[in-house]
The first five atom37 places (N, CA, C, CB, O) and aatype in JSON, in Angstrom:
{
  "aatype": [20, 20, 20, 20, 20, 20, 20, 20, 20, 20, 20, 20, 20, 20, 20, 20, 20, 20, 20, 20, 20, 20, 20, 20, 20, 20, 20, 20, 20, 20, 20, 20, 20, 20, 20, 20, 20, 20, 20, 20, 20, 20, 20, 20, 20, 20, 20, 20, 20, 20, 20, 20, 20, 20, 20, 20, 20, 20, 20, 20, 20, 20, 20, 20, 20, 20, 20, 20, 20, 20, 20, 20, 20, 20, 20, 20, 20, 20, 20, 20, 20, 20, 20, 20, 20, 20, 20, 20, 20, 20, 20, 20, 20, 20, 20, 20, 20, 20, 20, 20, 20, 20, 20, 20, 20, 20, 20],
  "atom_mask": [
    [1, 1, 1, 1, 1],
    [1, 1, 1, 1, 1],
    [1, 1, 1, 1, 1],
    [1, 1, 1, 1, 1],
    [1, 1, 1, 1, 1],
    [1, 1, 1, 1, 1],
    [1, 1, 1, 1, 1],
    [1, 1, 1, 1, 1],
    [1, 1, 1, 1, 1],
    [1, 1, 1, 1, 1],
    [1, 1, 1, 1, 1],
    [1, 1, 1, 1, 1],
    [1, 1, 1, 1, 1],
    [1, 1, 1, 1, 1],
    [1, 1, 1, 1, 1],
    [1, 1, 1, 1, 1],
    [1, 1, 1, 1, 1],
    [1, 1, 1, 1, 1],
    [1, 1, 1, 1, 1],
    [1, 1, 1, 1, 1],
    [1, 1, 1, 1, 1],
    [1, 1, 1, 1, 1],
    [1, 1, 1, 1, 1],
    [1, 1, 1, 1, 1],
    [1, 1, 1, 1, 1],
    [1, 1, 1, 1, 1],
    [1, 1, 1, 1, 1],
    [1, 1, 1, 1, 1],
    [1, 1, 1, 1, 1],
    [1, 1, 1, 1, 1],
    [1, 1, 1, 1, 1],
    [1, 1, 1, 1, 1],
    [1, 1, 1, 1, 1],
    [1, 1, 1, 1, 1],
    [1, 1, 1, 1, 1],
    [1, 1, 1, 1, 1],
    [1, 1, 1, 1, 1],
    [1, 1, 1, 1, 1],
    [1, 1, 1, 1, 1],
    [1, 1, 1, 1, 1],
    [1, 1, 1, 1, 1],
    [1, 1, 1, 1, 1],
    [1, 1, 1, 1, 1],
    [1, 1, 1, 1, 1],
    [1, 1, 1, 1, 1],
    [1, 1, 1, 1, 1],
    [1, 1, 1, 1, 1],
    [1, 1, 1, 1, 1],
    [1, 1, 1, 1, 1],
    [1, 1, 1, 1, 1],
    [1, 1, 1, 1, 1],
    [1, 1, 1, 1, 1],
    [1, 1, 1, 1, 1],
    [1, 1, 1, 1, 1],
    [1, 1, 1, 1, 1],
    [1, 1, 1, 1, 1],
    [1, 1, 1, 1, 1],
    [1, 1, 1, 1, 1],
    [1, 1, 1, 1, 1],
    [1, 1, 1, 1, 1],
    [1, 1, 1, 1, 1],
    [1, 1, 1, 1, 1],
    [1, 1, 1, 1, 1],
    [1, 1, 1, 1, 1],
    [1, 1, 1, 1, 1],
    [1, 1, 1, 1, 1],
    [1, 1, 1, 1, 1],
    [1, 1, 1, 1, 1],
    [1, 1, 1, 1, 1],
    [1, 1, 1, 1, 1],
    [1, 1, 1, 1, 1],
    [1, 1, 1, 1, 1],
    [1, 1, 1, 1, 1],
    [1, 1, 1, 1, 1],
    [1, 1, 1, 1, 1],
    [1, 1, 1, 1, 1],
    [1, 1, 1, 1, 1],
    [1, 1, 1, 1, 1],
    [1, 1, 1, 1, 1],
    [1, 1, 1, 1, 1],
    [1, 1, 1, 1, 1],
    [1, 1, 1, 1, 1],
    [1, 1, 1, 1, 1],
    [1, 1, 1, 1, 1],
    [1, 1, 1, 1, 1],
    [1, 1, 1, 1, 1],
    [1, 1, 1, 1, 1],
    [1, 1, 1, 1, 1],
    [1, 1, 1, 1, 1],
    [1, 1, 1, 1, 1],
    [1, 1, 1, 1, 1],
    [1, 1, 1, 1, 1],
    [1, 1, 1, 1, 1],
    [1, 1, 1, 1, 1],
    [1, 1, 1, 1, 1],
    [1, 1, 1, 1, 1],
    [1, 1, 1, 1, 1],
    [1, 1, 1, 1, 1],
    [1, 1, 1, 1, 1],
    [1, 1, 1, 1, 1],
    [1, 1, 1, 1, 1],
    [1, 1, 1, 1, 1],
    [1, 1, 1, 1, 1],
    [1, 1, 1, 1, 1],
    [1, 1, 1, 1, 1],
    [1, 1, 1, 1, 1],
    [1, 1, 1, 1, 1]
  ],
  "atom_positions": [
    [[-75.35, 52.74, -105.43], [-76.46, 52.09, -106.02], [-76.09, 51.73, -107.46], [-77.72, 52.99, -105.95], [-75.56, 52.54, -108.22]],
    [[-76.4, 50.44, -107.81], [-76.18, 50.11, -109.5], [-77.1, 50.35, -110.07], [-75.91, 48.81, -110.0], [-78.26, 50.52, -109.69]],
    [[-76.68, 50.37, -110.96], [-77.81, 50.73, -111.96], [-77.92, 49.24, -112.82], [-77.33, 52.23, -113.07], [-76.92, 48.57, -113.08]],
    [[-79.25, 48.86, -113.18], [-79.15, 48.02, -114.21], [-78.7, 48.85, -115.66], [-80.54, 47.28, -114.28], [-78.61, 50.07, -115.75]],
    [[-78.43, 47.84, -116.76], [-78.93, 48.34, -118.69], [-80.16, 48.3, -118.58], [-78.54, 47.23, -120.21], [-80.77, 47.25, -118.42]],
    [[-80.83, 49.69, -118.65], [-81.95, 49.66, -119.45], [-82.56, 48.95, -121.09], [-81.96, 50.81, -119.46], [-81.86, 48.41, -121.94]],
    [[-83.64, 49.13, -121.13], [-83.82, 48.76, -122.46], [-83.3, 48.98, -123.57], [-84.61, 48.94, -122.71], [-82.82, 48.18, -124.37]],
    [[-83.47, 50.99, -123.68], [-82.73, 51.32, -124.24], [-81.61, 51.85, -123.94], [-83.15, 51.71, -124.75], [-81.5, 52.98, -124.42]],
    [[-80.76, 51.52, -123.34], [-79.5, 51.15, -123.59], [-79.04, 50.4, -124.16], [-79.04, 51.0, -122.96], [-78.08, 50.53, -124.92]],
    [[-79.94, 48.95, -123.83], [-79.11, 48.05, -124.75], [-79.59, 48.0, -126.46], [-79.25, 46.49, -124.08], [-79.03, 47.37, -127.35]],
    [[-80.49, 48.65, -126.52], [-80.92, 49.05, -128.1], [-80.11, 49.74, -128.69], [-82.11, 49.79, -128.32], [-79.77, 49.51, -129.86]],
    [[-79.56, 50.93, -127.83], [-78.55, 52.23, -128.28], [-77.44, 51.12, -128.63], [-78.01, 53.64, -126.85], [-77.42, 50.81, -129.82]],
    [[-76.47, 50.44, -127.74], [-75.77, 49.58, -128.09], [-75.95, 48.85, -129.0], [-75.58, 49.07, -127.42], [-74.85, 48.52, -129.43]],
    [[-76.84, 48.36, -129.63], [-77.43, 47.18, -130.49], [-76.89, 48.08, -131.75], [-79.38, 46.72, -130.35], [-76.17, 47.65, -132.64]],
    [[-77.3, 49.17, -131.66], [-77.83, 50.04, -133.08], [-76.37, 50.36, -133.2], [-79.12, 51.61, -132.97], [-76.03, 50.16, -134.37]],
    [[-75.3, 50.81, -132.4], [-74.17, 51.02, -132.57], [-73.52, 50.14, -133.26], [-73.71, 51.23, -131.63], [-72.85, 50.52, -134.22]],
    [[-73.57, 48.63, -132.87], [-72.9, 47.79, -133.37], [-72.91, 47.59, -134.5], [-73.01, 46.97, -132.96], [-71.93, 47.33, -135.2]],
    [[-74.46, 47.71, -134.95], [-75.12, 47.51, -136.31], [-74.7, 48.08, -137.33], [-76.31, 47.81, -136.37], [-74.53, 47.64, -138.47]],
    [[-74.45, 49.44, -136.75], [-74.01, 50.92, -137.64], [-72.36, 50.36, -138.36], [-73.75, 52.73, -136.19], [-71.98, 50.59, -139.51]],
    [[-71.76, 49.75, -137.48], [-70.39, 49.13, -137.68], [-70.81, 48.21, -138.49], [-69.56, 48.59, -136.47], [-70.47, 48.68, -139.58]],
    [[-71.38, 47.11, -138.73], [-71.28, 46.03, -139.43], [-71.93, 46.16, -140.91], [-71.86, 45.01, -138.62], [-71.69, 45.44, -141.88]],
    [[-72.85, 47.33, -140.83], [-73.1, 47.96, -142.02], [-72.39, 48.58, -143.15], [-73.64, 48.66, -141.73], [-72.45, 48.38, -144.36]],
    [[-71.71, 49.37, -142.45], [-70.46, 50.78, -142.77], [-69.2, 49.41, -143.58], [-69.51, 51.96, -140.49], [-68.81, 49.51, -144.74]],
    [[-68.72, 48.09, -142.46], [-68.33, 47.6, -143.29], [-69.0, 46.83, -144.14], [-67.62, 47.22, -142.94], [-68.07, 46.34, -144.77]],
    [[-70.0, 46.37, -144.6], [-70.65, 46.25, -145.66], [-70.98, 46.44, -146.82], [-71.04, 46.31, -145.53], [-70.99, 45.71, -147.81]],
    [[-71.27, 47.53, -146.62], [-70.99, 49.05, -147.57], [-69.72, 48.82, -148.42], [-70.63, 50.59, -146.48], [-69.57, 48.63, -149.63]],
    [[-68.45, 48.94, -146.85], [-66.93, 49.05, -147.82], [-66.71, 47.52, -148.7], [-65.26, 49.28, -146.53], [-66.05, 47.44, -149.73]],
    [[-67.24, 46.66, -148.21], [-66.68, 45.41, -149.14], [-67.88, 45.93, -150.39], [-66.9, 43.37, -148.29], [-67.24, 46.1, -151.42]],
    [[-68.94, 46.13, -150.56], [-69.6, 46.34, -151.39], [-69.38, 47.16, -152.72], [-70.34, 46.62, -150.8], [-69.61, 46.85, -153.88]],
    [[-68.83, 48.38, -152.13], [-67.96, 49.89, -152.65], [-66.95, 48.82, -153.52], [-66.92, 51.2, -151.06], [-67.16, 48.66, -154.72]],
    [[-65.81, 48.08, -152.8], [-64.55, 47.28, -153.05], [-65.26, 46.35, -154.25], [-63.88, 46.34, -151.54], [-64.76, 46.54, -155.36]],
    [[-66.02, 45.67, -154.21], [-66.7, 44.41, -155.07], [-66.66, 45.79, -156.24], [-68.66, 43.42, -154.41], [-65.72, 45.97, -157.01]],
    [[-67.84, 46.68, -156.17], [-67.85, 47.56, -157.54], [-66.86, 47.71, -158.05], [-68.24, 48.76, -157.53], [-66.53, 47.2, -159.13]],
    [[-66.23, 48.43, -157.37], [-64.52, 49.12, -158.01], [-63.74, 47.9, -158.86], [-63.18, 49.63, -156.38], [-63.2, 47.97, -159.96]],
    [[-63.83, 46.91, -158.09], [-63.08, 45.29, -158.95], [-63.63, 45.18, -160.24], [-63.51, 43.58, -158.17], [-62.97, 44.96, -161.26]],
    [[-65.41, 45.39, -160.15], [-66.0, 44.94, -161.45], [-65.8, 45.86, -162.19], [-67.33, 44.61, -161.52], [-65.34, 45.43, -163.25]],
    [[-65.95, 47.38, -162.17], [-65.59, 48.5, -163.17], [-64.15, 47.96, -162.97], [-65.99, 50.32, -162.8], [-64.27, 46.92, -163.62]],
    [[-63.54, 47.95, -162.76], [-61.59, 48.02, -163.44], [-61.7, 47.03, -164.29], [-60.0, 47.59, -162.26], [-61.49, 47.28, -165.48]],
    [[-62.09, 45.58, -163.85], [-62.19, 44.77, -164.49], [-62.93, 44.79, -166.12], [-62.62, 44.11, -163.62], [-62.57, 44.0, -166.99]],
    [[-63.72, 45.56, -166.27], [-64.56, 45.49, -167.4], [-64.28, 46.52, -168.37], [-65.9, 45.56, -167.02], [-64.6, 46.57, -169.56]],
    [[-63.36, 47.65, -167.39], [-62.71, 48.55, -168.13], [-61.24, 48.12, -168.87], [-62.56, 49.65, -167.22], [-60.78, 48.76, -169.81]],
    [[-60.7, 47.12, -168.38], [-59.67, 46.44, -168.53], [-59.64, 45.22, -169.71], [-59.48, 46.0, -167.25], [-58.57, 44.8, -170.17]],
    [[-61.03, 44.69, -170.16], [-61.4, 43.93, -171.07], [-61.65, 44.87, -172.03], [-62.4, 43.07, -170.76], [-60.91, 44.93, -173.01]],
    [[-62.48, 45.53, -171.91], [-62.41, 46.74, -173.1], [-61.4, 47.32, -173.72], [-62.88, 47.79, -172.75], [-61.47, 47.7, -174.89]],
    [[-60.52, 47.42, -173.09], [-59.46, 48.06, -173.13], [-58.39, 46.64, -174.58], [-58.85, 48.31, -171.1], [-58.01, 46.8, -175.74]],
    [[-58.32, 45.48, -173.61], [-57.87, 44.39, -174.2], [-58.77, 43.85, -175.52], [-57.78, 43.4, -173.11], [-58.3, 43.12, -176.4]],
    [[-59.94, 44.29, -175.49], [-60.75, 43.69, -176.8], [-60.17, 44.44, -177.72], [-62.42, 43.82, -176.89], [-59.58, 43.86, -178.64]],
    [[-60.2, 46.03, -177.67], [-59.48, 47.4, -178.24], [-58.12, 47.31, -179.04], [-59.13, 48.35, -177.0], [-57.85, 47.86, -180.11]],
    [[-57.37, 46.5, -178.3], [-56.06, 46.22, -178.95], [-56.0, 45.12, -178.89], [-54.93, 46.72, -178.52], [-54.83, 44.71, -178.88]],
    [[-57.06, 44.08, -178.83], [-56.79, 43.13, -180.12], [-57.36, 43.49, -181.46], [-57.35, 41.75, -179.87], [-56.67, 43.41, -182.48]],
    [[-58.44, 43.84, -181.47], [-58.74, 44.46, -182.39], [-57.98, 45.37, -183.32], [-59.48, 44.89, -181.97], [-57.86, 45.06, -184.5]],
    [[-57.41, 46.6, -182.8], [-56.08, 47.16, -183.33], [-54.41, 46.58, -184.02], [-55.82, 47.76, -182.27], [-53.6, 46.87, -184.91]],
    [[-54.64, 45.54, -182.87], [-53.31, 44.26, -183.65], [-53.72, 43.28, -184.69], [-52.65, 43.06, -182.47], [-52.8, 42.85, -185.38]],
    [[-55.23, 42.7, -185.02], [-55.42, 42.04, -185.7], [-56.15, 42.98, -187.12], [-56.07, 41.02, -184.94], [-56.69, 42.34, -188.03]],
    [[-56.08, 44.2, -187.17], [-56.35, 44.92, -188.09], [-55.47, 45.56, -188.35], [-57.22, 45.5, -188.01], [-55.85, 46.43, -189.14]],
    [[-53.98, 45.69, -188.03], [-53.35, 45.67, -188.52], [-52.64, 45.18, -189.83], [-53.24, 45.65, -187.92], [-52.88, 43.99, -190.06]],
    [[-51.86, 45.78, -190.73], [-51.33, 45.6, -192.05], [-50.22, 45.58, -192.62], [-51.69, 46.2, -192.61], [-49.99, 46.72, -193.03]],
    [[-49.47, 44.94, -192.85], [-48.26, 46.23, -193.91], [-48.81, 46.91, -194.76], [-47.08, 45.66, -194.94], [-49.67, 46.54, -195.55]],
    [[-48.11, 48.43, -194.6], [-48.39, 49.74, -195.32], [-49.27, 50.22, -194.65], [-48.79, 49.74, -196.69], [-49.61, 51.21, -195.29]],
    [[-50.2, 50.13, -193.26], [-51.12, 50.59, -192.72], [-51.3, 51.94, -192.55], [-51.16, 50.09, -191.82], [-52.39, 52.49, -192.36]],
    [[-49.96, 52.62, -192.63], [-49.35, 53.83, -192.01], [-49.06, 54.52, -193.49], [-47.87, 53.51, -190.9], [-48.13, 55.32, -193.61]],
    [[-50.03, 54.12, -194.76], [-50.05, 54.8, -195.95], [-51.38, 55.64, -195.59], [-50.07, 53.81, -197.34], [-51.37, 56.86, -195.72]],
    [[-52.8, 54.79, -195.03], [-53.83, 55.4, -194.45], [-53.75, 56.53, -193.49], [-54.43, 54.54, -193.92], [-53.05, 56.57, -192.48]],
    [[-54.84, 57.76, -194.11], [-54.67, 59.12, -193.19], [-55.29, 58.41, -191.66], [-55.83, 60.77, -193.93], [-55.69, 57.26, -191.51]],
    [[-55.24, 59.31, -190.82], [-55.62, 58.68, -189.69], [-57.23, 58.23, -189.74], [-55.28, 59.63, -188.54], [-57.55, 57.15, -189.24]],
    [[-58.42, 59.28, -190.48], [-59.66, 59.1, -190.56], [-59.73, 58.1, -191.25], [-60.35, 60.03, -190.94], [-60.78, 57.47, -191.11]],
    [[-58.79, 57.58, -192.16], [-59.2, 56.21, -192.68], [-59.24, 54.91, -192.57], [-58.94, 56.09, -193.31], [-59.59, 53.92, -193.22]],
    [[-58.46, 55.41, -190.86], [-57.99, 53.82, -190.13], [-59.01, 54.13, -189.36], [-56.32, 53.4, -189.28], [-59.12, 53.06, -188.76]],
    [[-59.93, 54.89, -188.88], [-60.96, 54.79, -188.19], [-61.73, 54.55, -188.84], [-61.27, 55.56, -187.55], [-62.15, 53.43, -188.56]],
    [[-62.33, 55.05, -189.8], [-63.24, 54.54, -191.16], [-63.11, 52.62, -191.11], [-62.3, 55.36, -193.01], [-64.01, 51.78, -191.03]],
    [[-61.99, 52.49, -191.17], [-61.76, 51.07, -191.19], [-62.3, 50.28, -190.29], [-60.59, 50.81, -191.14], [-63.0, 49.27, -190.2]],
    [[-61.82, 50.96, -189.72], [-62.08, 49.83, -187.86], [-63.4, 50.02, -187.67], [-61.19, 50.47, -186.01], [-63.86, 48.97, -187.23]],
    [[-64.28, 50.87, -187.79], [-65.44, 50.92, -187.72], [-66.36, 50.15, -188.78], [-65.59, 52.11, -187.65], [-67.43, 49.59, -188.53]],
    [[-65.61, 50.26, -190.18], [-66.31, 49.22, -190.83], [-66.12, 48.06, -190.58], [-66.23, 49.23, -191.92], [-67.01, 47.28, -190.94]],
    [[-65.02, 47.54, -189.94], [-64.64, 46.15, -189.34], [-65.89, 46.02, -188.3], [-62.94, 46.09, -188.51], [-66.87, 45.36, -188.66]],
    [[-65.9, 46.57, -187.19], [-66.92, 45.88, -186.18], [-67.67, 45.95, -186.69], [-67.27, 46.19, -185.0], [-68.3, 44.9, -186.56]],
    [[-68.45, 47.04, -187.75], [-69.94, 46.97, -187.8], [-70.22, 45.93, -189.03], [-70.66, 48.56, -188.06], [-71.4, 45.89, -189.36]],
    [[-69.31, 45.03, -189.79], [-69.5, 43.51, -190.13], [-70.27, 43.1, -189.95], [-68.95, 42.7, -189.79], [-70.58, 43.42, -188.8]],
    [[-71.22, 42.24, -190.5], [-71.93, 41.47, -189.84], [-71.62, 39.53, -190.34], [-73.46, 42.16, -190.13], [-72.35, 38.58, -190.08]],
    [[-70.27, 39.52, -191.1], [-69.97, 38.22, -190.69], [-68.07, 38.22, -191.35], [-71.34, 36.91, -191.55], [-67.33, 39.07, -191.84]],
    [[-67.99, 37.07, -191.08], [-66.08, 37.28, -191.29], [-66.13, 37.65, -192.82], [-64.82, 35.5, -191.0], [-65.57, 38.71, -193.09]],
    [[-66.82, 36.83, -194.08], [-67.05, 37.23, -195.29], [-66.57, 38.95, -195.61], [-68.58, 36.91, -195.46], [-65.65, 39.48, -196.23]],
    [[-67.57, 39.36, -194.93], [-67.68, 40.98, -195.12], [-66.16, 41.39, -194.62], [-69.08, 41.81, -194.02], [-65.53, 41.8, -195.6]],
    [[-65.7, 41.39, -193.93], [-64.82, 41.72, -192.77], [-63.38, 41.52, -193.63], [-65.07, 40.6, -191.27], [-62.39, 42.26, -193.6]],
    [[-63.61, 40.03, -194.54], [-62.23, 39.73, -195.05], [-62.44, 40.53, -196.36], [-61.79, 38.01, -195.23], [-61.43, 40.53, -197.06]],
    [[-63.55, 41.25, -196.92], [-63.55, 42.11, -198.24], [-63.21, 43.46, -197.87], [-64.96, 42.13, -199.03], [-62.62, 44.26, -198.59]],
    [[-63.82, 43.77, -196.05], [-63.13, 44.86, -196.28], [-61.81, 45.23, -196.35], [-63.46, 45.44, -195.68], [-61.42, 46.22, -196.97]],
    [[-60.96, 44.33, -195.63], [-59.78, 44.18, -195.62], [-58.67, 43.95, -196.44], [-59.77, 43.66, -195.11], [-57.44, 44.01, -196.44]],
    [[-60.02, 43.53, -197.45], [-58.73, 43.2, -199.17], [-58.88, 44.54, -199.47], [-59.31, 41.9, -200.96], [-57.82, 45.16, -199.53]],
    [[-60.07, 45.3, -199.72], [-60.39, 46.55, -199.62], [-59.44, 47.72, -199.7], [-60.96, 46.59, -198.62], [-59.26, 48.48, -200.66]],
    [[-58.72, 47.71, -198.26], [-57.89, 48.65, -197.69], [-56.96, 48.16, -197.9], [-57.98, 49.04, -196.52], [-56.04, 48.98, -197.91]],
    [[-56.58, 46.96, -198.12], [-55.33, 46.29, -198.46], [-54.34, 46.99, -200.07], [-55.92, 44.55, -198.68], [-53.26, 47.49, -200.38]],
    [[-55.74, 46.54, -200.69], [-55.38, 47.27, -202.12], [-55.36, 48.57, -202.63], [-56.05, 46.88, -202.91], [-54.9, 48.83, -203.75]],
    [[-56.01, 49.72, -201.56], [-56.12, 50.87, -201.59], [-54.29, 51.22, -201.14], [-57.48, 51.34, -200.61], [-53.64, 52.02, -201.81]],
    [[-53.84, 50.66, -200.24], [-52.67, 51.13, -199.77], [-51.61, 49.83, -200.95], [-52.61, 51.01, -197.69], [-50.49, 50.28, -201.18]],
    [[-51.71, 49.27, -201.21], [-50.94, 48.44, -202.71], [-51.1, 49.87, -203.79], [-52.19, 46.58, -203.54], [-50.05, 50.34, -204.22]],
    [[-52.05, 50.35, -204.08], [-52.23, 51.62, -204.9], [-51.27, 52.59, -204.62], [-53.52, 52.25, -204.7], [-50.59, 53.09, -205.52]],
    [[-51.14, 52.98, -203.13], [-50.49, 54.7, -203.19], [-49.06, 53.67, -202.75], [-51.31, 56.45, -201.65], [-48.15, 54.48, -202.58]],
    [[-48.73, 52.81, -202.59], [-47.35, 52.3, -202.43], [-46.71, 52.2, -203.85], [-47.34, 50.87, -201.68], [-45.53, 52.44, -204.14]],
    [[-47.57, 51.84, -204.57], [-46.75, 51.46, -206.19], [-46.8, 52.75, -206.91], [-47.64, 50.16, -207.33], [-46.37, 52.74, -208.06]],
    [[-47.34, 54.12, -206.32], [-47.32, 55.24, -207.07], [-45.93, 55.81, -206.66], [-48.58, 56.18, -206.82], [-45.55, 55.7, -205.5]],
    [[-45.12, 56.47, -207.71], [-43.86, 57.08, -207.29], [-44.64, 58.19, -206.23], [-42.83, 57.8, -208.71], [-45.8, 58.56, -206.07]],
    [[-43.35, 58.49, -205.59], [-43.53, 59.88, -204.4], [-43.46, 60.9, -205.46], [-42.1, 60.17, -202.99], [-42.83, 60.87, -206.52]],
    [[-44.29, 61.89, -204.93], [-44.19, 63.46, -205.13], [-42.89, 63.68, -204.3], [-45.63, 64.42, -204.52], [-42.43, 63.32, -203.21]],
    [[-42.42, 64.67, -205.62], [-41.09, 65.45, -205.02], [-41.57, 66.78, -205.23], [-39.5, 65.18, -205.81], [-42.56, 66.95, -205.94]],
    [[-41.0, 67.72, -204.72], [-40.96, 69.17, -204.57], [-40.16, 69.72, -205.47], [-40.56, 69.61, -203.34], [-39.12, 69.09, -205.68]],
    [[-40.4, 71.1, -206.32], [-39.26, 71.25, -207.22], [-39.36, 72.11, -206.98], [-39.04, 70.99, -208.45], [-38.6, 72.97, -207.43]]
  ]
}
């Protein structure tokens, strides 16, 4: 004797399939996120060191380390290039200062 598909059978089936086309859904979805975080972590990253290369100096490496952060922080928080190019004469001339001072020697 055959049996027909019941109703639900073919619902159970339905829902199975569904469960699949979801699950991959999901994974391209999961995949799309992961692209946009790398991606945005990856611009950050690149804004970071441009920023770091274009605040760069000669004599930069006269500044203690808190003062190149001091710096860079007064750089972004600018609020136009004006400001930005005073602070930079700023630090410019602070390190012109301890360059033209003779070194301490030890005796």
């Amino acid at each position: 004797m055959k049996r027909t598909p019941t109703l639900l059978t073919a619902i159970l089936l339905a829902s199975v399939a569904a469960s699949g086309v979801y699950a991959k859904d999901q994974d391209r979805t999961q995949d799309r996120l992961h692209t946009q975080d790398h991606l945005q972590t990856q611009d950050r990253l690149q804004t970071r060191d441009q920023l770091q290369d274009q605040d760069q100096f000669e004599g930069v490496e006269k500044l203690t380390r808190q003062e190149r952060e001091q710096y860079r922080q007064r750089l972004q928080e600018a609020k136009s290039k004006e400001e930005q190019e005073r602070i930079r004469a700023e630090y410019r001339e602070r390190v012109r200062e301890r360059t033209s001072q003779p070194a301490e020697t030890a005796e």
